[in-house]
C-alpha positions as CSV (number, residue, x, y, z in Angstrom):
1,X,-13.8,8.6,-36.0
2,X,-11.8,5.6,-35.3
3,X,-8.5,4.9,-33.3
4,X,-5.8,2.6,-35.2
5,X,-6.8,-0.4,-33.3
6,X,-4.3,-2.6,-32.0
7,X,-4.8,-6.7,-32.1
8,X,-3.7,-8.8,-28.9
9,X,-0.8,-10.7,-29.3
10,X,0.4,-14.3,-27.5
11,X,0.1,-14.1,-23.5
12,X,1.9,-12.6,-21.0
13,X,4.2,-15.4,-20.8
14,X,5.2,-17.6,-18.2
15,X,7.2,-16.2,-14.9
16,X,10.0,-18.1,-15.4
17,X,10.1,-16.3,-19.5
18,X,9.4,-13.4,-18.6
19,X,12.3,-13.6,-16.0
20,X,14.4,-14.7,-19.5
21,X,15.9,-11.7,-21.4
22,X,15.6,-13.6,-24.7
23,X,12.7,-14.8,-23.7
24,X,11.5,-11.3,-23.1
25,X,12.5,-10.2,-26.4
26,X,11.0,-13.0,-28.5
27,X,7.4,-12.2,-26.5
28,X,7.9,-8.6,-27.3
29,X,8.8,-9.3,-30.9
30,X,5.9,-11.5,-31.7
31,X,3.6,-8.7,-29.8
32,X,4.9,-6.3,-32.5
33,X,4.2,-8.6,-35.0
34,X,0.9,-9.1,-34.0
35,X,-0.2,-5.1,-33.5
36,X,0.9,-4.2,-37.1
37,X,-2.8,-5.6,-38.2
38,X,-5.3,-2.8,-38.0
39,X,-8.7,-2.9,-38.1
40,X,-9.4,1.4,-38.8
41,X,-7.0,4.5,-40.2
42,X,-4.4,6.0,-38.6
43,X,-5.5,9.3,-36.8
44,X,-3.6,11.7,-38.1
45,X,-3.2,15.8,-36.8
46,X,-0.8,17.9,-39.3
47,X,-0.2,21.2,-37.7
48,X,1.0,23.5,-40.9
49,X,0.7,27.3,-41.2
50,X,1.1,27.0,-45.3
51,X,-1.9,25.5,-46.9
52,X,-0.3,24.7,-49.7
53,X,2.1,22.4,-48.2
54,X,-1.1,21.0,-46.2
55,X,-2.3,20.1,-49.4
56,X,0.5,18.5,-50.8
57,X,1.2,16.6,-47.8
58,X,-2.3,15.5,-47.5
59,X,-2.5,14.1,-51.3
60,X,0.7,12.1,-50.5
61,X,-1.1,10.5,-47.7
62,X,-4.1,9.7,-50.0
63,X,-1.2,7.7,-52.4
64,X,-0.4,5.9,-49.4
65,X,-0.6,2.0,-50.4
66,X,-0.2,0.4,-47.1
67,X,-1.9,2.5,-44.7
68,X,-5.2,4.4,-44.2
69,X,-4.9,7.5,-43.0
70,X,-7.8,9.8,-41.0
71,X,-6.1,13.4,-41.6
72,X,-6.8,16.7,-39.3
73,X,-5.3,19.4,-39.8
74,X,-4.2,22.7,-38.0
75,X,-3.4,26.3,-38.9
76,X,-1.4,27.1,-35.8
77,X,-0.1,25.6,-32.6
78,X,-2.7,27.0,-30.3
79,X,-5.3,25.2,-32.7
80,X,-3.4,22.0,-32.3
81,X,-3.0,22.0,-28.5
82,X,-7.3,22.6,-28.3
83,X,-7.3,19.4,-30.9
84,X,-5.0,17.1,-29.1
85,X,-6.4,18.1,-25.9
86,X,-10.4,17.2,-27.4
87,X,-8.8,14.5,-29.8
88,X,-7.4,10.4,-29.7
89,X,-5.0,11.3,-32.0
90,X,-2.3,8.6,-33.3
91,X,0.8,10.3,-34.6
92,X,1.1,14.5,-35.1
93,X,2.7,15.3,-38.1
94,X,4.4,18.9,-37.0
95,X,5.9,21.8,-39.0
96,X,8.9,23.5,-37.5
97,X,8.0,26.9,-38.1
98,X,4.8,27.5,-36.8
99,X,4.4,31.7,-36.8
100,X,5.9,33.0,-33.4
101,X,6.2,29.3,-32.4
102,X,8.2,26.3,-33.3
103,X,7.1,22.9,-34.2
104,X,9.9,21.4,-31.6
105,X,8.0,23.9,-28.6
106,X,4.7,22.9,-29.8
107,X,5.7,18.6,-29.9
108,X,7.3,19.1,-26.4
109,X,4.2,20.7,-24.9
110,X,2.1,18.1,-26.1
111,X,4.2,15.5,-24.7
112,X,4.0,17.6,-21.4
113,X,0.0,17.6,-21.4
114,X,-0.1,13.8,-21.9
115,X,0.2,12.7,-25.7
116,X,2.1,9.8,-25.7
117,X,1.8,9.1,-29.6
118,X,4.6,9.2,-32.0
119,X,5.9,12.6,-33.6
120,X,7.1,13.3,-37.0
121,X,8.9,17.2,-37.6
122,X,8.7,18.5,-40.9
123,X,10.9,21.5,-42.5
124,X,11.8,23.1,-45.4
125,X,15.6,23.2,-44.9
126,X,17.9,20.7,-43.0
127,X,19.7,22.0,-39.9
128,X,21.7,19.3,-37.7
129,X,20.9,21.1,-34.3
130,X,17.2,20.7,-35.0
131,X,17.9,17.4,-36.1
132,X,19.8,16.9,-32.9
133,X,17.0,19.0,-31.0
134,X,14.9,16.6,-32.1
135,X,16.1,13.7,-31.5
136,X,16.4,14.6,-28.2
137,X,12.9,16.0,-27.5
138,X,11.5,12.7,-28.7
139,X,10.9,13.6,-32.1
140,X,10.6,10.0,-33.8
141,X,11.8,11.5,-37.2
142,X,13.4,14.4,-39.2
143,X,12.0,15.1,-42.8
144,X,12.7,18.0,-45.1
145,X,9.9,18.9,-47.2
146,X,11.5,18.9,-50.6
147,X,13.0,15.4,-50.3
148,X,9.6,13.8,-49.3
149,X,7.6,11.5,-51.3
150,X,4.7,9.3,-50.9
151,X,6.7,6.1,-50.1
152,X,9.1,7.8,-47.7
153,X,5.9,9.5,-45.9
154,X,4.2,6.5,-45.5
155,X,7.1,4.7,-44.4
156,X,8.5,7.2,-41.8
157,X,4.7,7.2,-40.3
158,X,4.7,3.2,-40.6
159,X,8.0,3.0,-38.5
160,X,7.5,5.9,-35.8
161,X,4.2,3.9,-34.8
162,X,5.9,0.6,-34.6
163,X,8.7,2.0,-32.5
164,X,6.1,3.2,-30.4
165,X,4.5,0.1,-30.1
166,X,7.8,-1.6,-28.9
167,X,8.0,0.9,-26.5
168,X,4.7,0.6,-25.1
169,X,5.2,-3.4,-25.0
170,X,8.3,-3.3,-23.5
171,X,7.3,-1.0,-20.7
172,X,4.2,-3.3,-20.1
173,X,6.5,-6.2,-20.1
174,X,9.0,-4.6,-17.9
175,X,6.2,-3.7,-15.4
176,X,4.8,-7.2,-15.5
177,X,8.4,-8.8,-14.5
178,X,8.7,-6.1,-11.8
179,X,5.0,-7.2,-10.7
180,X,6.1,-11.5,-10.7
181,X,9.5,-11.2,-9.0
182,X,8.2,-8.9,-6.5
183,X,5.4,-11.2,-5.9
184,X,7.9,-14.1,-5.8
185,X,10.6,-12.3,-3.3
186,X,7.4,-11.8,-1.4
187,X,6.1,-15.3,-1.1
188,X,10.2,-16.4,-0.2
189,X,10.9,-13.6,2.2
190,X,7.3,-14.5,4.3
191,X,8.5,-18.4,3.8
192,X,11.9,-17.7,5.3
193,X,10.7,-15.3,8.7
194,X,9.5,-18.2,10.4
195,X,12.3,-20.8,10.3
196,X,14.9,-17.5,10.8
197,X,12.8,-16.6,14.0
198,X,13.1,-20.2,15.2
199,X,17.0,-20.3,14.7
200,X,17.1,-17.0,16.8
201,X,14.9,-18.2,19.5
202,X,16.6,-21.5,20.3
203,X,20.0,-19.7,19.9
204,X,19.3,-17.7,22.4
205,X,18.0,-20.1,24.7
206,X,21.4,-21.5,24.6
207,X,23.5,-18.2,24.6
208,X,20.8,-17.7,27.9
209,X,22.2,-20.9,29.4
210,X,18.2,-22.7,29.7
211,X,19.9,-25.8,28.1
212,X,22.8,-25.9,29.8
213,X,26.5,-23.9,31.0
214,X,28.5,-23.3,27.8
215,X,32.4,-22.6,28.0
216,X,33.3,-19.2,26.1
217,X,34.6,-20.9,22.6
218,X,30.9,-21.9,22.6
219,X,29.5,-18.7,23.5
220,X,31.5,-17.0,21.0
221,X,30.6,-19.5,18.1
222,X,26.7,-19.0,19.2
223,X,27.5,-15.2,19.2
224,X,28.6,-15.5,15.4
225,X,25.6,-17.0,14.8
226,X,23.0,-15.3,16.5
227,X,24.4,-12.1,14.5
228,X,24.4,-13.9,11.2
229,X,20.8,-14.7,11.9
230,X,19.9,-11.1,12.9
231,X,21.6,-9.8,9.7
232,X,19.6,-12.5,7.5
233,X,16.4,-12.0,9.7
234,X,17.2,-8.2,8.5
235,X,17.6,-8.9,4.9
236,X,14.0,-10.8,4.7
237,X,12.4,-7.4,6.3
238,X,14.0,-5.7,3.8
239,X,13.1,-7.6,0.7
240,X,9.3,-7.6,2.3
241,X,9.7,-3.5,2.5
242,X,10.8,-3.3,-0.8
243,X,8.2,-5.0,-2.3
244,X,5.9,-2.9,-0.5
245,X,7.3,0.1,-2.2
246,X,6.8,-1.2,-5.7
247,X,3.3,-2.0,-4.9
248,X,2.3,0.9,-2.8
249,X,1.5,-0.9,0.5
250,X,4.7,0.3,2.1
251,X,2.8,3.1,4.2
252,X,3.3,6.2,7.1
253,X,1.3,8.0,9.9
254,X,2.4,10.4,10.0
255,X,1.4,12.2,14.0
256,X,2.3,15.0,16.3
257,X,6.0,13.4,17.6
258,X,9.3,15.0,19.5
259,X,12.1,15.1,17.2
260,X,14.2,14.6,20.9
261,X,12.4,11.3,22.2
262,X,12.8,9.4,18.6
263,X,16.5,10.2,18.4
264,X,17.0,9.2,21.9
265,X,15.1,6.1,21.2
266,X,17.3,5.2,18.4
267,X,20.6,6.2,20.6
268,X,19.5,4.0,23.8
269,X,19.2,0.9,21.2
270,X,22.2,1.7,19.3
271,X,24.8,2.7,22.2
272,X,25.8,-0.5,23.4
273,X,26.2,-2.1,20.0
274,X,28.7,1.1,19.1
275,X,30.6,0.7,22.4
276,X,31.4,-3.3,21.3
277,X,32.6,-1.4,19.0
278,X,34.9,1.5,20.3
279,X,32.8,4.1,18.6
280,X,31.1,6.9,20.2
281,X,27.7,7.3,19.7
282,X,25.9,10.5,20.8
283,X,22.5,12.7,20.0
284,X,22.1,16.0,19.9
285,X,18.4,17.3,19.2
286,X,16.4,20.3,21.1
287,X,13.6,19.0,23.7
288,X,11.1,21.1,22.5
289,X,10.8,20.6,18.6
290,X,7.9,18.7,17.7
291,X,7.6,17.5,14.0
292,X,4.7,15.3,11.8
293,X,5.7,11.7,11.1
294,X,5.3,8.6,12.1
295,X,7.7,7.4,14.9
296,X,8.1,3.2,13.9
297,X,8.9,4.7,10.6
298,X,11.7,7.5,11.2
299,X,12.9,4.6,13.6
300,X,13.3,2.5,10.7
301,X,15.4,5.3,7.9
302,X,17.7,5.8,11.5
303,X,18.2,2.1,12.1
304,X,19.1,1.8,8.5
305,X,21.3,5.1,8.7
306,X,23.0,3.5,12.0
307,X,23.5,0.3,10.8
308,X,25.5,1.7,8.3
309,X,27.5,4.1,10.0
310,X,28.6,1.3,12.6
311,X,29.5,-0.8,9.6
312,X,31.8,1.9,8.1
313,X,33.4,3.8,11.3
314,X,36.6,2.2,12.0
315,X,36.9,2.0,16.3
316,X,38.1,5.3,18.1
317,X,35.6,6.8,15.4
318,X,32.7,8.8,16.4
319,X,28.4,8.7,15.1
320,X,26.5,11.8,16.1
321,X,22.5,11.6,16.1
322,X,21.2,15.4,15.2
323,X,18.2,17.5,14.8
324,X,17.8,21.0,14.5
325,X,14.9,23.1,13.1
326,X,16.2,24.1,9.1
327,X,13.4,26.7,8.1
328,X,9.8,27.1,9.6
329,X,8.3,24.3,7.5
330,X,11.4,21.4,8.1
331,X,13.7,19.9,10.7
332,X,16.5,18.4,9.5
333,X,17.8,14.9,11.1
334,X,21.5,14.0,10.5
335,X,23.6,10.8,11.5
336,X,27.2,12.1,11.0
337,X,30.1,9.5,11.3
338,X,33.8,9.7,11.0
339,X,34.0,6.2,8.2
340,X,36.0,6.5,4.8
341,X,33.4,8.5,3.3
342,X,31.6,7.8,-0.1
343,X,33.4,8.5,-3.5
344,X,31.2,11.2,-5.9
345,X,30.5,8.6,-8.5
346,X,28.8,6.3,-5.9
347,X,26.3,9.4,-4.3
348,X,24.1,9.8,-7.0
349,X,23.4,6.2,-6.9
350,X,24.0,4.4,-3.6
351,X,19.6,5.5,-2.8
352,X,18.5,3.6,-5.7
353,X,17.4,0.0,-5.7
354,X,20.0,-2.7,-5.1
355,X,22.6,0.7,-5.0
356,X,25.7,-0.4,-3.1
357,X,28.8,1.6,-2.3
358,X,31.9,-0.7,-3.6
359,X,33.8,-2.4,-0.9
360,X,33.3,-3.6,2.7
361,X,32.9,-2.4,6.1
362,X,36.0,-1.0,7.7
363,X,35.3,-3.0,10.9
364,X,35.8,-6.7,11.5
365,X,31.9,-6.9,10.6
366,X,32.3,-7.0,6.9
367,X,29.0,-8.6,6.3
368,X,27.3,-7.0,3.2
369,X,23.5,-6.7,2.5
370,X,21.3,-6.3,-0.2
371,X,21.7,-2.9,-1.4
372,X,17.7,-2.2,0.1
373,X,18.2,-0.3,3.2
374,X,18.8,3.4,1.8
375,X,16.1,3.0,-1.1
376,X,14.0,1.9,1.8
377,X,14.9,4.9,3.7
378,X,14.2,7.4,0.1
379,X,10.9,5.4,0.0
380,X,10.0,6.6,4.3
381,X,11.2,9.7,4.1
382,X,9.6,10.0,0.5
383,X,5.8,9.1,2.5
384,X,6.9,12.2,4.6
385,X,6.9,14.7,2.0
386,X,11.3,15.0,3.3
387,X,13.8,14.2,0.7
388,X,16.9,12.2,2.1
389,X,20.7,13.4,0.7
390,X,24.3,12.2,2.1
391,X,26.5,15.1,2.3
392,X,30.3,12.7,2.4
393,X,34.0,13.3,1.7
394,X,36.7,10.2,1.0
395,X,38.6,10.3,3.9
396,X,36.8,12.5,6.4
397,X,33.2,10.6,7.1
398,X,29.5,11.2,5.7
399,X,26.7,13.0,6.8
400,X,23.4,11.4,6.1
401,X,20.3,14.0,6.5
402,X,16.9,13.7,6.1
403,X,14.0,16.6,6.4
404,X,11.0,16.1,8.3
405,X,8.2,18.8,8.3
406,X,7.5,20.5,11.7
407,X,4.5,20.4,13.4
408,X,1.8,22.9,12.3
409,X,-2.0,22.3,13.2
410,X,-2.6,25.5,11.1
411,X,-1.3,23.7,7.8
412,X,-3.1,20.9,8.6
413,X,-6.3,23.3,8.5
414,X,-5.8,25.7,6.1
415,X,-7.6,24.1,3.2
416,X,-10.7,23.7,5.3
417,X,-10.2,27.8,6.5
418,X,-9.9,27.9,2.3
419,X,-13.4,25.9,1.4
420,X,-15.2,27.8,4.2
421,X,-14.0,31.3,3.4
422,X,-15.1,29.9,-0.8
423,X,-18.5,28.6,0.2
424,X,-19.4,30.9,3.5
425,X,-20.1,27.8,5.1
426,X,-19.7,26.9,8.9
427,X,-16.5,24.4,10.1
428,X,-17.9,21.3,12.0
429,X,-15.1,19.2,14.1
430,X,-16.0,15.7,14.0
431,X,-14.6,13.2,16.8
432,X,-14.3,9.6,16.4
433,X,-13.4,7.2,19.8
434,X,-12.0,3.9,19.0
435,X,-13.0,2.0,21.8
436,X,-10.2,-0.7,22.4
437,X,-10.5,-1.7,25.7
438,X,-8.3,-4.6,27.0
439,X,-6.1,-4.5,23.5
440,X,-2.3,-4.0,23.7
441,X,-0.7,-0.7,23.1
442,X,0.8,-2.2,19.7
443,X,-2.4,-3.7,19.1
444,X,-4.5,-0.2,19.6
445,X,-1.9,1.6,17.5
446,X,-2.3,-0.8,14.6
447,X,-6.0,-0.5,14.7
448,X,-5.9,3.1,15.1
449,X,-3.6,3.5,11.9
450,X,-6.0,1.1,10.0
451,X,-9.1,2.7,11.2
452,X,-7.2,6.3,9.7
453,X,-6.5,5.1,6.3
454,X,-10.0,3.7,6.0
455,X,-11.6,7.3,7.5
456,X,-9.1,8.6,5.2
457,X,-10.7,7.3,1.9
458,X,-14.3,7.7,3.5
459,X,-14.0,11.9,3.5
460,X,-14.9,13.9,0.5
461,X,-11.9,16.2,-0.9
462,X,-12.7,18.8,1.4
463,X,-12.6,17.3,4.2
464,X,-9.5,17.3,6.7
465,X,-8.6,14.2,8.9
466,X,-6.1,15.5,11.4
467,X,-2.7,14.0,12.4
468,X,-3.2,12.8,16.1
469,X,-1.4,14.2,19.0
470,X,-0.2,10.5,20.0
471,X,0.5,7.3,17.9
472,X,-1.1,5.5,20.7
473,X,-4.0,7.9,21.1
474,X,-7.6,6.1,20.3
475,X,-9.6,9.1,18.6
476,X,-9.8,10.7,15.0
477,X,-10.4,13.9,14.6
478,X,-11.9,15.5,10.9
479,X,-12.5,19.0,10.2
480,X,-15.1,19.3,7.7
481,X,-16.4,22.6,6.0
482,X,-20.6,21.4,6.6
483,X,-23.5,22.5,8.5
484,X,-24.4,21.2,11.5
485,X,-27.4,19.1,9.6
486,X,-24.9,17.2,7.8
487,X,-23.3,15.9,10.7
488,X,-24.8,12.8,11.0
489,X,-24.9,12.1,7.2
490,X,-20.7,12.0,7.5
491,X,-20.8,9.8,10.5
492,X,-22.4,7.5,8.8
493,X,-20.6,7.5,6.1
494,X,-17.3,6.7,7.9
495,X,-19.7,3.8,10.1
496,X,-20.5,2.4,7.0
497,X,-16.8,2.0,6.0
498,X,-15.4,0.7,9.1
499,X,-18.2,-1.9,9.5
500,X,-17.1,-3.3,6.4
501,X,-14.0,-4.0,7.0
502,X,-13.0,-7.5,8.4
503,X,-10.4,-6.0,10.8
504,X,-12.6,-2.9,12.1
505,X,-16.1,-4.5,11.8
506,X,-16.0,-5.2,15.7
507,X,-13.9,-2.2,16.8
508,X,-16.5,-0.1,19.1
509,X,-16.7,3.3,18.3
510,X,-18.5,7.0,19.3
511,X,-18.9,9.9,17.3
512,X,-19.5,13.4,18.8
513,X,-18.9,16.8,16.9
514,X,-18.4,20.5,18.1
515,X,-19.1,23.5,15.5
516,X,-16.2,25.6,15.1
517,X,-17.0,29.1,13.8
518,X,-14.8,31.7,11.6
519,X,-15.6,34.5,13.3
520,X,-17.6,38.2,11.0
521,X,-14.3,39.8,9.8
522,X,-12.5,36.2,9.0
523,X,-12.7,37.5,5.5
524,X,-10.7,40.4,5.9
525,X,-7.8,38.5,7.9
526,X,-5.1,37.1,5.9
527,X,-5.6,33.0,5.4
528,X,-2.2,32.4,7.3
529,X,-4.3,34.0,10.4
530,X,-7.0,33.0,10.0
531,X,-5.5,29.1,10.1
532,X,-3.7,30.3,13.2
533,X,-6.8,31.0,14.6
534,X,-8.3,28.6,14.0
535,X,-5.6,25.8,14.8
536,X,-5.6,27.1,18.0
537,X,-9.5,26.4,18.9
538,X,-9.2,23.0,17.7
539,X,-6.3,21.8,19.9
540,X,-8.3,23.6,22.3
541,X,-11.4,21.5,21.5
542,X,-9.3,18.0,21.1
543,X,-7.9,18.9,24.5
544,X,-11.4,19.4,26.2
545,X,-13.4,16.8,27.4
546,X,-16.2,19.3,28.7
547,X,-20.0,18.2,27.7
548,X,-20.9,22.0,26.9
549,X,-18.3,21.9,23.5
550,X,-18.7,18.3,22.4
551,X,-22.2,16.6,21.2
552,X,-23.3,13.0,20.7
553,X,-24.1,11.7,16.5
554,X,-24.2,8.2,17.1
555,X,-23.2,5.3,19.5
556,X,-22.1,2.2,18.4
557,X,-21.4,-0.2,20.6
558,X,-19.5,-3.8,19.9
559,X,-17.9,-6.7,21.8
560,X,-14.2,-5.7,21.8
């Protein structure tokens, strides 16, 4: 059987049309234009309970004059759903009343499980809520069966597929722009970092005094510019993270971190700035509350939360820094000021790209930005597995929050508990030592996080890579459910992948393993025990350095 097939059109276009809105439409027209030749029938499903009316619908098609159609047809829904589910189908022509189920339920359901063809609903008497109903479950059109003839069949099919070609196009084109500007704000925010980090440097050399005494008129016009600089040099980091998002590179590792030493991090950089100010910046987070993420990245969402906060609280006004343990799966984080607040229109909308809230800063510092920072922050908290929500009232202040999951080594290990209690197999802990002798601490944690993603796509599905204990430590750890005579086989694997990378290739490393064993009645114990268990012998094995729990699989050794 053969798919309607559809014929190229003209090219892609040029960036600069494609950045065009009539350009865009003229390359999307003559794309339509194009499709409408066919080179095979159009694949038709009817899903009809009455055979009659399958057979006068199907001799209507057969009087078709400008298309070809390939008919199928089903007797009830659950019929249809195997046949679109086994079939390439081009359009579904779909009965409303379909015994026990409707032809609305069955359209919406197939849309659901992935058909992304056009859909026409038949019945025998009109009713404007199921027209509306419709309409607004994607139904391309509405036909009654008494006022159908050949021509207004075949035209009705003819125009739902050609609405869905538009569509198609016009998300393909769409995608393509997103694709060439965010290549081009790319290329222009990498251009700009460099002369924008020699502007700061020398002003600072001067603000510093190397080049000579300056009275205070020219401290304070230096001042104005150094800050001007620092809010540009922000903007390009912004534009580069947002291009990062639409092209999935903007990435997290996530690792075992205290909640307390990141908000006091943010705090100590923040403090002075807010005291410039007159506002009053304090934290508020227990010491011993340990969560999963990735410290340079929370950092970030808070920088852009206190940014923004400094920008809107008028002086004598207050920011507080909180976190505080919301369920046993999530902390919450909170940056609560005492600024106008944020009208309801502008919540929904001031986390989406380019989103601003109207006006200016209530301080002297009125500068504006690009409207990146808080889709930025979605995007972190996002790679978290958090969600990120402003809680505000005009007049009284906002509350921004975001959730970070707590630290649990059992959740990390539960699906490998899962595959061993499914297979019977035995757990094997795998170690990996980056040896990174004589690198920086920024240096080793970049390698570190590199070397992680590619381990990462080296494990089978199974396989577990656990979250280190320390951004800066220099050792992986994966829990895989294998025997012991496998061991090396895995080690190889994940040798074999770091070699070939260009940034890892030289990047010494060890592996060693230690078996970790369920123990007779592990199938009797609930799986949240069991991954208690569990959890707590492998933080008792990462934590050992004895030779009696940890065996050699390979040495590699390379200049580092």
């Amino acid at each position: 059987m053969m798919r309607a097939a559809t014929v190229a059109g003209p090219g892609a276009g040029t960036p600069d049309e494609l950045f065009d809105a009539g350009s865009l439409e003229e390359a999307i027209r003559s794309r339509i234009a194009a499709s409408e030749v066919t080179s095979g029938p159009i694949r038709i499903l009817l899903v009809e309970d009455d055979e009659d009316d399958y057979i006068v619908t199907s001799a209507m098609l057969d009087d078709a004059e400008r298309i070809t159609v390939e008919l199928s047809w089903a007797e009830s829904a659950e019929q249809a759903r195997r046949l679109v589910a086994d079939g390439d189908y081009d359009l579904l022509l779909v009965d409303h009343r379909l015994g026990v189920d409707t032809g609305l339920e069955f359209v919406r359901q197939a849309m659901e499980d992935g058909f992304r063809g056009p859909s026409i609903l038949l019945t025998g008497v009109y009713d404007g809520r199921i027209d509306d109903d419709a309409l607004d479950a994607g139904v391309s059109d509405y036909l009654v069966k008494d006022t159908v003839d050949a021509v207004l069949l075949e035209r009705s099919i003819r125009y739902a597929l050609q609405h869905a070609r538009f569509v198609e196009e016009l998300e393909r084109v769409r995608v393509r722009q997103i694709e060439l500007k965010d290549r081009f704000l790319s290329h222009v925010s990498h251009e700009l970092r460099t002369p924008i980090a020699a502007v700061y440097q020398f002003v600072t050399i001067l603000l510093d005094g190397l080049a000579g005494e300056l009275d205070d008129e020219q401290r304070e016009y230096l001042g104005i510019v150094l800050r001007n600089v620092a809010q540009l040099g922000t903007m390009v980091d912004d534009l580069l993270e947002a291009t990062r998002t639409q092209t999935g590179k903007l990435q997290a590792t996530p690792v075992r971190a205290s909640a307390a030493t990141m908000l006091s991090a943010a705090h100590a950089e923040y403090e002075q700035q807010a005291a410039d100010r007159g506002v009053t910046l304090s934290v508020d987070c227990p010491e011993d509350l340990p969560v999963q993420a990735d410290p340079a990245r929370v950092h970030q969402v808070l920088a852009n939360l206190l940014n923004n906060a400094l920008r809107f609280t008028p002086p004598a006004g207050s920011i507080e820094i909180t976190c505080e343990r919301h369920d046993d799966l999530t902390a919450v984080v909170s940056v609560v000021d005492t600024g106008p607040g944020i009208d309801a229109r502008d919540v929904e909308r001031i986390f989406d790209r380019l989103g601003q809230v109207p006006g200016g800063g209530t301080t002297t510092d009125s500068r504006r930005g690009l409207g990146l920072g808080l889709f930025i922050c979605r995007q972190l908290v996002d790679l978290h597995g958090g969600r990120i929500w402003v809680d505000s009232t005009p007049g009284e202040g906002s509350a921004f929050r975001f959730t970070l999951p707590l630290w649990s080594l059992a959740r990390c290990v539960a699906p490998a508990v899962t595959r061993s209690l499914a297979t019977g197999g035995p757990l094997v802990l795998v170690r990996l030592t980056l040896n990174q002798r004589n690198r920086s601490t920024e240096r080793r944690r970049r390698i570190r996080t590199l070397a992680g993603q590619v381990v990462d796509r080296a494990t089978l599905p199974y396989d577990v890579m656990l979250p280190a204990v320390d951004e800066a430590d220099d050792v992986i750890h994966l829990l895989a459910p294998i025997p012991k005579r496998n061991v090396a086989t895995v080690a190889a694997r994940i040798s074999e992948a770091l070699a070939a990378h260009p940034r890892l290739s030289g990047v010494g490393r060890r592996f060693d393993f230690a078996t970790v064993g369920l123990h007779p009645g592990a199938a009797e114990q609930s799986g949240d025990d069991l991954a208690e268990a569990l959890a707590a012998r492998v933080d008792e094995l990462i934590g050992s350095t004895a030779h009696g729990h940890w065996h050699p699989i390979e040495r590699t050794t390379h200049d580092v």
